[in-house]
DSSP file (Angstrom, degrees, kcal/mol; ACC not computed):
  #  RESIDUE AA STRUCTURE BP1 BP2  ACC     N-H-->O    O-->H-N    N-H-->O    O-->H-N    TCO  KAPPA ALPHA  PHI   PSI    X-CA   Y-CA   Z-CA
    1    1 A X              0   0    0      0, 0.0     2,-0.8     0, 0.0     0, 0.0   0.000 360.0 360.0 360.0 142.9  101.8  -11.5  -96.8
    2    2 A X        -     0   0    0      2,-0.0     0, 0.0     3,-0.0     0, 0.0  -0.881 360.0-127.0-125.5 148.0  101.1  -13.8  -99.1
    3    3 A X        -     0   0    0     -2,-0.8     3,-0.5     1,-0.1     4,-0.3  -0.199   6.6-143.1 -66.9 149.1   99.4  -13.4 -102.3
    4    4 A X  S >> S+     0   0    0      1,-0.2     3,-0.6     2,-0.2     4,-0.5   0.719  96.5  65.9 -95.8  -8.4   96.5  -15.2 -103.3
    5    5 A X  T 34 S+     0   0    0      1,-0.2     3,-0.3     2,-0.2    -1,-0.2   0.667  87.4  73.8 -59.6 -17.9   97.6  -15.5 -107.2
    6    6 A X  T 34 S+     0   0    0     -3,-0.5    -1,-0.2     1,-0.2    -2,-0.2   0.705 103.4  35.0 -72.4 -28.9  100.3  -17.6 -105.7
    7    7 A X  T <4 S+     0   0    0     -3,-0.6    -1,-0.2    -4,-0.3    -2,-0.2   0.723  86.1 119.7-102.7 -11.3   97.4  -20.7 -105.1
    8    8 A X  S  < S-     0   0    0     -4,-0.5     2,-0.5    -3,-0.3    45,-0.1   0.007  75.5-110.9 -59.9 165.3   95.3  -20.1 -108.1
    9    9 A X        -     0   0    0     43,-0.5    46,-0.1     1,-0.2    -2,-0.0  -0.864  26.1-163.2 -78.1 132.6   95.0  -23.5 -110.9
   10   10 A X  S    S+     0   0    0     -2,-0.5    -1,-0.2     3,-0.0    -2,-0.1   0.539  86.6  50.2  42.9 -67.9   97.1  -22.1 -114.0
   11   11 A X  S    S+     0   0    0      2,-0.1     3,-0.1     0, 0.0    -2,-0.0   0.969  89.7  98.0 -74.6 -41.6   95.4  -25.0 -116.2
   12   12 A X  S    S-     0   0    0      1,-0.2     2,-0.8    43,-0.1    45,-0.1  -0.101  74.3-128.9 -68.3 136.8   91.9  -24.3 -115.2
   13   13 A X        -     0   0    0     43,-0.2     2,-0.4    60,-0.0    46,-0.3  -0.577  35.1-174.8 -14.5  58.4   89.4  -22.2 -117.5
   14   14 A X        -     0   0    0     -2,-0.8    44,-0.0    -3,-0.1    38,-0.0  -0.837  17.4-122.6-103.0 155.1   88.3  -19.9 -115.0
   15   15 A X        -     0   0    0     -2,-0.4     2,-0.3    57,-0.1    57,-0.2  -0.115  19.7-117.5 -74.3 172.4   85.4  -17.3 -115.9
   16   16 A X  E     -A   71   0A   0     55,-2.5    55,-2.8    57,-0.0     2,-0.3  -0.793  30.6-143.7 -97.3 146.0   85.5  -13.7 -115.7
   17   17 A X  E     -A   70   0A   0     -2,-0.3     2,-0.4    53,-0.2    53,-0.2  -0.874  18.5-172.1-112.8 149.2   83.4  -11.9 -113.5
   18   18 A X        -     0   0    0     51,-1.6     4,-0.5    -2,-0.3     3,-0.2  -0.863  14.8-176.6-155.9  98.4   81.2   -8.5 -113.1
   19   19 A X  S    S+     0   0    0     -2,-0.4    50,-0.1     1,-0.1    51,-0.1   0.353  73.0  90.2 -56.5  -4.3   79.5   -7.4 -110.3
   20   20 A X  S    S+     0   0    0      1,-0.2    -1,-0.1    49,-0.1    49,-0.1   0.938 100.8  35.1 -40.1 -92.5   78.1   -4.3 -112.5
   21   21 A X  S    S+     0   0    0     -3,-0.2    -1,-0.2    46,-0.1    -2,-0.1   0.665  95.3 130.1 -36.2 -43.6   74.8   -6.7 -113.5
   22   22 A X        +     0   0    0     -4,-0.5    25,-0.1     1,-0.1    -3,-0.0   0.488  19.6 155.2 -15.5 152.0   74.9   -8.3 -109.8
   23   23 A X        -     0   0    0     22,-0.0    -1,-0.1     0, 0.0    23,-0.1   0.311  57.4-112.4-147.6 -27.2   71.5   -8.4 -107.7
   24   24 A X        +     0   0    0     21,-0.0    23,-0.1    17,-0.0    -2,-0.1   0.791  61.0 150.5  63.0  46.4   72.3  -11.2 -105.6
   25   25 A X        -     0   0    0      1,-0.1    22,-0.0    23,-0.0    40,-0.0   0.979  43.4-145.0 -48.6 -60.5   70.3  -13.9 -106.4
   26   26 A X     >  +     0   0    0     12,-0.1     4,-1.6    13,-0.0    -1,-0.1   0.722  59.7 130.4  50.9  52.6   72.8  -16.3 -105.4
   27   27 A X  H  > S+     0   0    0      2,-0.2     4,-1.1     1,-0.2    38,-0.1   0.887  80.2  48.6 -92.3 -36.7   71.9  -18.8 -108.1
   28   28 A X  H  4 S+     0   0    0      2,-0.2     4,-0.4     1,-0.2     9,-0.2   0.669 112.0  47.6 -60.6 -34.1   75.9  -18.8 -108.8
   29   29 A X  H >4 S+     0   0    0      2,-0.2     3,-0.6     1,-0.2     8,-0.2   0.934 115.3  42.8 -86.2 -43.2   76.8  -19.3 -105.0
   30   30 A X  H 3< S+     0   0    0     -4,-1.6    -2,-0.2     1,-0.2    -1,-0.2   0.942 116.2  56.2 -80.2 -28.5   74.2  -22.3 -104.5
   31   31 A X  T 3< S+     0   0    0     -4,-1.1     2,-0.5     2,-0.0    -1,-0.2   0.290  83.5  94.1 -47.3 -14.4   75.6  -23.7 -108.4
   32   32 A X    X   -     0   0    0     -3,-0.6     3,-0.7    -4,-0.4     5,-0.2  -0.889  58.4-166.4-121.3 112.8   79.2  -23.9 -107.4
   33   33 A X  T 3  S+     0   0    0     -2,-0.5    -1,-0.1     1,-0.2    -2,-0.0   0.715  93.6  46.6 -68.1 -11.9   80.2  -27.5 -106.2
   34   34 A X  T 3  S-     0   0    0      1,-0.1    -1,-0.2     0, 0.0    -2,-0.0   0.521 108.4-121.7 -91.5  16.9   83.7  -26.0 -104.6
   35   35 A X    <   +     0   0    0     -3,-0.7    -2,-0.1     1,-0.1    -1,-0.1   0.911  60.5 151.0  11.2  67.4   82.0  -22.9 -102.9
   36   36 A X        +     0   0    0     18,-0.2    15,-3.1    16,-0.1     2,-0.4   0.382  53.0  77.6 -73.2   0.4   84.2  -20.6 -104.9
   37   37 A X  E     -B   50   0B   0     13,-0.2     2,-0.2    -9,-0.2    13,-0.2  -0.826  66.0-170.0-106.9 140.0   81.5  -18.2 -104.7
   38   38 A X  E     -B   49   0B   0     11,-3.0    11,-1.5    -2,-0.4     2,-0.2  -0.818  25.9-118.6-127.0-175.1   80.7  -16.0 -101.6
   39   39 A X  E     -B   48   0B   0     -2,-0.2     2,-0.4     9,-0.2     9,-0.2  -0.498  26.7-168.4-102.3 144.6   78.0  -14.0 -100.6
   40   40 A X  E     -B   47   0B   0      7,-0.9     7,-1.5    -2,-0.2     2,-0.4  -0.816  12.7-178.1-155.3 134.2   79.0  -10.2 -100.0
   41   41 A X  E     +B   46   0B   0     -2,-0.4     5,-0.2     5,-0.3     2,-0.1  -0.921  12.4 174.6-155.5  83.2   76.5   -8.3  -98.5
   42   42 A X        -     0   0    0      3,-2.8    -2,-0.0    -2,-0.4     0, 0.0  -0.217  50.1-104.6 -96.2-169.1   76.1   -4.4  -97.4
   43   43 A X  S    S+     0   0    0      1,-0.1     3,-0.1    -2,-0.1    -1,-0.1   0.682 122.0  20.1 -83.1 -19.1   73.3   -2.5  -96.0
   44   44 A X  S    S+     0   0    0      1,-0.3     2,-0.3     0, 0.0    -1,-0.1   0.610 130.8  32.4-109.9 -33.8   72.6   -0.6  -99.9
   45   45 A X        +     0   0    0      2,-0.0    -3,-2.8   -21,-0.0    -1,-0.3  -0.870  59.0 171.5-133.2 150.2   74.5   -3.3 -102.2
   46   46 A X  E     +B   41   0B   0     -2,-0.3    -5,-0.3    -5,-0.2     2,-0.2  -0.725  10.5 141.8-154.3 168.0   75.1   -6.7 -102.2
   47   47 A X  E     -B   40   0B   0     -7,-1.5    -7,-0.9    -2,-0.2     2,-0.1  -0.754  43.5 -72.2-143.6 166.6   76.5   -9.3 -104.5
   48   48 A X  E     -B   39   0B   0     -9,-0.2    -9,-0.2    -2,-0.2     2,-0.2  -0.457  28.7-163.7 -84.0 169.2   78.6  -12.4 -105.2
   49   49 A X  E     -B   38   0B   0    -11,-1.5   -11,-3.0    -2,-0.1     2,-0.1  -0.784  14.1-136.2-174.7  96.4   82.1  -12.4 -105.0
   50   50 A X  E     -B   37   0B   0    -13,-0.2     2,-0.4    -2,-0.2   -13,-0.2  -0.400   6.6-153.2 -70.6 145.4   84.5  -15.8 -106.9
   51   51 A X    >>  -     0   0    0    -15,-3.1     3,-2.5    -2,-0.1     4,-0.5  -0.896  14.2-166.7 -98.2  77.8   87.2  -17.0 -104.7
   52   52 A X  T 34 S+     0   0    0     -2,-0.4   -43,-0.5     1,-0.3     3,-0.4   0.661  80.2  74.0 -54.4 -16.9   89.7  -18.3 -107.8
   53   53 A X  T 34 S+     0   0    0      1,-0.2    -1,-0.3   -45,-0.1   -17,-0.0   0.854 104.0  32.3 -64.8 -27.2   91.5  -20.0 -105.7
   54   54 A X  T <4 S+     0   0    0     -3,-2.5    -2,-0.2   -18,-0.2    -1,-0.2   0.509  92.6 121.8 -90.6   3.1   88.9  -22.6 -105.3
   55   55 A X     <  -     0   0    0     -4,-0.5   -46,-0.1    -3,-0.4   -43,-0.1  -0.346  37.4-174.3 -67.6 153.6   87.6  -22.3 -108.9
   56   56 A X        -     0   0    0    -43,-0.1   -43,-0.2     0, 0.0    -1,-0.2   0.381  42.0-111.3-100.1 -26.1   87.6  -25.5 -111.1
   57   57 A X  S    S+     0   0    0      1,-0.1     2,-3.6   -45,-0.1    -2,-0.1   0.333  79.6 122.8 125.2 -23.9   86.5  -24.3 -114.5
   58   58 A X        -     0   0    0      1,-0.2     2,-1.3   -44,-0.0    -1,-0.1  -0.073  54.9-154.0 -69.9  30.1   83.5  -25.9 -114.5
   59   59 A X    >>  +     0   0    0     -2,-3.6     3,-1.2   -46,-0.3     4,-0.8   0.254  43.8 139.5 -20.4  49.5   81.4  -23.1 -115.0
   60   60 A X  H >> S+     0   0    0     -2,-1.3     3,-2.0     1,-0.3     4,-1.0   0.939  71.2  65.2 -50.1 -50.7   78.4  -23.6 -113.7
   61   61 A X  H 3> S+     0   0    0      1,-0.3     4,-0.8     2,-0.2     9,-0.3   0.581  97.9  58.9 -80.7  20.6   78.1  -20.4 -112.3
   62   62 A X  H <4 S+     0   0    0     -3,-1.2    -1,-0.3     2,-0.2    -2,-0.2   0.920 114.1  45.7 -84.2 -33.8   78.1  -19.0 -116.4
   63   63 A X  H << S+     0   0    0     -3,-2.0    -2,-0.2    -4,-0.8    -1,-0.2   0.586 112.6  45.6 -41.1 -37.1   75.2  -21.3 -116.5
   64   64 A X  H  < S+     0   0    0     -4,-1.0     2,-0.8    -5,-0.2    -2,-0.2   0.627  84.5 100.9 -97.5 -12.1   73.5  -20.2 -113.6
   65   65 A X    ><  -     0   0    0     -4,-0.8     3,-1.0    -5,-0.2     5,-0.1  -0.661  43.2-173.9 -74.6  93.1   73.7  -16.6 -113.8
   66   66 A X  T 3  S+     0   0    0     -2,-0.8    -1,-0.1     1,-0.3    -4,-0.0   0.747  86.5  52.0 -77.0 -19.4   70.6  -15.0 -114.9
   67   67 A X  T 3  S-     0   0    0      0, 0.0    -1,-0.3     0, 0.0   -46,-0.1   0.670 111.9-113.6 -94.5 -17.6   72.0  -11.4 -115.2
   68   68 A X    <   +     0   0    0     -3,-1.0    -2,-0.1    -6,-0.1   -47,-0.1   0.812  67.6 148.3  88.1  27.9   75.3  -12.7 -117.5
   69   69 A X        +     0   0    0      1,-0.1   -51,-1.6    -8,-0.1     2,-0.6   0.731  59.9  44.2 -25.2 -55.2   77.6  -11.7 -114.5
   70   70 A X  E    S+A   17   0A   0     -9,-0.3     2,-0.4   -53,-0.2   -53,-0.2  -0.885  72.5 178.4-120.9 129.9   80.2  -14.5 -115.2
   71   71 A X  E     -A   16   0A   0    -55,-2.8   -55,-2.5    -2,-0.6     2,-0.1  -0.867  38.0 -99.5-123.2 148.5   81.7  -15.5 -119.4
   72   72 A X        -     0   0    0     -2,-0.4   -57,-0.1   -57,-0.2   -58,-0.1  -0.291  36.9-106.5 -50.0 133.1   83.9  -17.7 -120.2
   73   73 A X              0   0    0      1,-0.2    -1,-0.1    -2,-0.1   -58,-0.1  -0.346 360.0 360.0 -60.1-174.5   87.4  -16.5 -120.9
   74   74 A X              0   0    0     -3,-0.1    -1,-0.2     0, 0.0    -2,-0.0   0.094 360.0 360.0 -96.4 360.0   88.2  -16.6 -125.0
């Protein structure tokens, strides 16, 4: 099996995330030029959900987030 920390970017900035706040706009999932963001989607809950392997750093979705889901690391 192989881990997926094994493909992440090192240099890149990526933000932290919390689904706590989630509603699932998807303002973050249509904002992200790599579609590191997916959709995740039950019959009671659903939310977004970063793929870090595909993050750049660019943090759009820290911008786009209306609920303050995704910060910047320090």
């Amino acid at each position: 099996m192989v881990h997926i920390t094994l493909f992440m970017k090192k240099d890149v900035k990526q933000p932290e995330f919390s689904s706590r706040n989630c509603t699932g706009c998807w303002r973050c999932v249509d904002t992200c030029p790599e579609k590191a963001i997916i959709r995740v989607g039950f019959l009671w809950h659903r939310h977004a959900k970063p793929l870090y392997y595909r993050c750049i750093g660019c943090n759009r979705c820290v911008a786009a987030c209306p609920h303050g889901c995704f910060r910047e690391k320090d």
